[in-house]
C-alpha positions as CSV (number, residue, x, y, z in Angstrom):
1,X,0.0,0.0,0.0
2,X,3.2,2.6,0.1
3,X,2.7,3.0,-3.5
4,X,-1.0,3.9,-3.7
5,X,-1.6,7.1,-5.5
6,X,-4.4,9.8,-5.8
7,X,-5.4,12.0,-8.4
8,X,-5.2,14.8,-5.9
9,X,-2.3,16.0,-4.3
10,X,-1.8,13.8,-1.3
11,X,0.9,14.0,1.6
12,X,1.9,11.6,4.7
13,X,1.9,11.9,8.0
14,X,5.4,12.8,8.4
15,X,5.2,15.6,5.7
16,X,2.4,17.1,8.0
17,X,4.1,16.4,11.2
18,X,7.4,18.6,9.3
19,X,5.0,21.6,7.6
20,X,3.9,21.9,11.6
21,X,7.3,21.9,13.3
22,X,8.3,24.8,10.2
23,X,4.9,26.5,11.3
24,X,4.0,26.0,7.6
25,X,1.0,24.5,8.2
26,X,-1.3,27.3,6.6
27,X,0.8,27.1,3.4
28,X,-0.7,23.3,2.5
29,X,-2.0,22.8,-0.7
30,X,-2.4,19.0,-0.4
31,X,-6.4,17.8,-1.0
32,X,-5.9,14.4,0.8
33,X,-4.0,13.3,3.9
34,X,-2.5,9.7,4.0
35,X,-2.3,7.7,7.6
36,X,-1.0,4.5,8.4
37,X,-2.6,2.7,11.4
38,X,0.7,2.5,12.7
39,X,1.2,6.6,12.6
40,X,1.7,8.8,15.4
41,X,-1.4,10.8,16.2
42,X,0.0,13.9,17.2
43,X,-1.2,15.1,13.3
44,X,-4.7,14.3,15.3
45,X,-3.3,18.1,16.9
46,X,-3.3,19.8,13.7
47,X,-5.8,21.8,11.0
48,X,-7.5,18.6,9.9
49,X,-10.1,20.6,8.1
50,X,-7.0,22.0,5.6
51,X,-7.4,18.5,3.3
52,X,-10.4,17.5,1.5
53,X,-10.2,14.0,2.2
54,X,-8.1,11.7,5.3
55,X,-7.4,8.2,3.8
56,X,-6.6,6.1,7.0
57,X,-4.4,2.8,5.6
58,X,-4.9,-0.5,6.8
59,X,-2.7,-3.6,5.4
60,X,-4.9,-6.2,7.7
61,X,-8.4,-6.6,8.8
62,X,-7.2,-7.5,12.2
63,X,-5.8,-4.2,12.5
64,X,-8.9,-2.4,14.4
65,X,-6.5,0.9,14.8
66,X,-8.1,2.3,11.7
67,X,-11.6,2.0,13.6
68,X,-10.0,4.1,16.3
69,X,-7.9,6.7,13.9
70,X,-11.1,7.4,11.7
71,X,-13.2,7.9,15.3
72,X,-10.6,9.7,17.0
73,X,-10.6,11.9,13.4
74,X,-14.2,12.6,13.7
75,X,-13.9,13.5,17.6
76,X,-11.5,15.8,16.9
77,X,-14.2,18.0,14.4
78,X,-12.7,16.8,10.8
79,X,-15.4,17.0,8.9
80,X,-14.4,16.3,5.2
81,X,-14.3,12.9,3.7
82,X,-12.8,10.0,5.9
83,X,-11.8,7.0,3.6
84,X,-10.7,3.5,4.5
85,X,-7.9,1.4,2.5
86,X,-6.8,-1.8,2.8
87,X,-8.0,-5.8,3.3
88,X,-11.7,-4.7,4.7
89,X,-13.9,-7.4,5.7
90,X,-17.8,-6.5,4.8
91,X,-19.2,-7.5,7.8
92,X,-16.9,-4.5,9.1
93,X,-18.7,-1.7,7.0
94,X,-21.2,-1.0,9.9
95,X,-18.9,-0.5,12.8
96,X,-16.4,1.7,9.8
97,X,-19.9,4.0,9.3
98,X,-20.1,4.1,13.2
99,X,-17.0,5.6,13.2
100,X,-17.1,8.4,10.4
101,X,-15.9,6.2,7.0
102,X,-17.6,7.0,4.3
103,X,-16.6,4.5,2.2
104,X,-13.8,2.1,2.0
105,X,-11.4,1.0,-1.4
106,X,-11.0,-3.0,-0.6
107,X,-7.7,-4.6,-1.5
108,X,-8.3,-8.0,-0.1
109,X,-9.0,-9.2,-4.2
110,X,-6.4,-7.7,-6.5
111,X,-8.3,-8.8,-9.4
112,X,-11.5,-6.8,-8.0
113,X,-10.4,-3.8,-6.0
114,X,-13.4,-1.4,-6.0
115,X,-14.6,1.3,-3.6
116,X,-17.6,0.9,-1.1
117,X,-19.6,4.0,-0.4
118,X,-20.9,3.0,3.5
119,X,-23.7,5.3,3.6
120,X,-26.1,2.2,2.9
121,X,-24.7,-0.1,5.6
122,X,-27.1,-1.4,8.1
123,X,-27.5,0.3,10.7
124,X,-28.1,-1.8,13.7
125,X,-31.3,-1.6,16.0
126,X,-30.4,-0.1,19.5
127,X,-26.9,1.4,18.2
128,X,-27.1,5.5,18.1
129,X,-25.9,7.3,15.0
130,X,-22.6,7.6,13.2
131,X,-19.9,9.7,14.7
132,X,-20.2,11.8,12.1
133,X,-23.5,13.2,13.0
134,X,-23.0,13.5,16.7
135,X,-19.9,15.8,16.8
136,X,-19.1,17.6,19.7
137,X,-16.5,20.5,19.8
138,X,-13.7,18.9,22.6
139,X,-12.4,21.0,25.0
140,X,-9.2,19.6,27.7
141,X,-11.6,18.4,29.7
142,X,-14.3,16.4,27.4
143,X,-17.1,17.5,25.1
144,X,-18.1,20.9,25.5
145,X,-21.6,20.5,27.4
């Protein structure tokens, strides 16, 4: 997945963890933000509203980080488009709504790779909205009410 590529202009984690340490962060340009599940989330910190679009990267389905990152994304008032990559399982698409995905590009068939818009997964009796349409401002100590 290190090679994936956008039509946009993307840029990594580490490129946004430099622009802020430069205090260049008002100078990006990039439309989409790439994260690894294995990335620090200090860039969590940062003007996540500056991209278009946050593609979280996943290389296993056992890897429930990128359940956390795109939550922890949504938490933290990013409100563009949150994408999923990687080796998705579909009986995942629900909890990847849940948690602010809107859809997911599924590598787990090479021959079939396709994207998954999530707004039609099922939502589950007894299970309150997506992320997404509860958001909260956070303040040091919790949600602001």
């Amino acid at each position: 997945m290190d090679n994936l590529e956008f039509s946009e202009t993307t840029i990594t984690v580490d490129e946004w963890h430099e622009l802020a340490r430069n205090d260049a962060i008002n100078e990006l340009t990039a439309s989409v933000l790439v994260v690894a599940t294995d990335s620090a989330l200090e860039f969590l910190a940062g003007p996540l509203n500056r991209v278009k679009r946050i593609v979280v990267t996943s290389g296993d389905f056992n890897d429930g980080r990128f359940f956390s990152i795109g939550r922890l994304i949504r938490l933290n008032g990013y409100g563009g488009h949150l994408t999923v990559v990687g080796n998705i399982l579909p009986d995942q698409y629900t909890a990847l709504r849940f948690c602010g995905f809107e859809d997911v590009l599924s590598l787990d068939d090479v021959s079939a790779t396709r994207v998954v818009a999530l707004d039609k997964a099922l939502v589950l009796p007894g299970v309150v909205e997506p992320v997404t349409q509860q958001l909260e401002p956070l303040t040091a100590t919790g949600t602001s009410q």
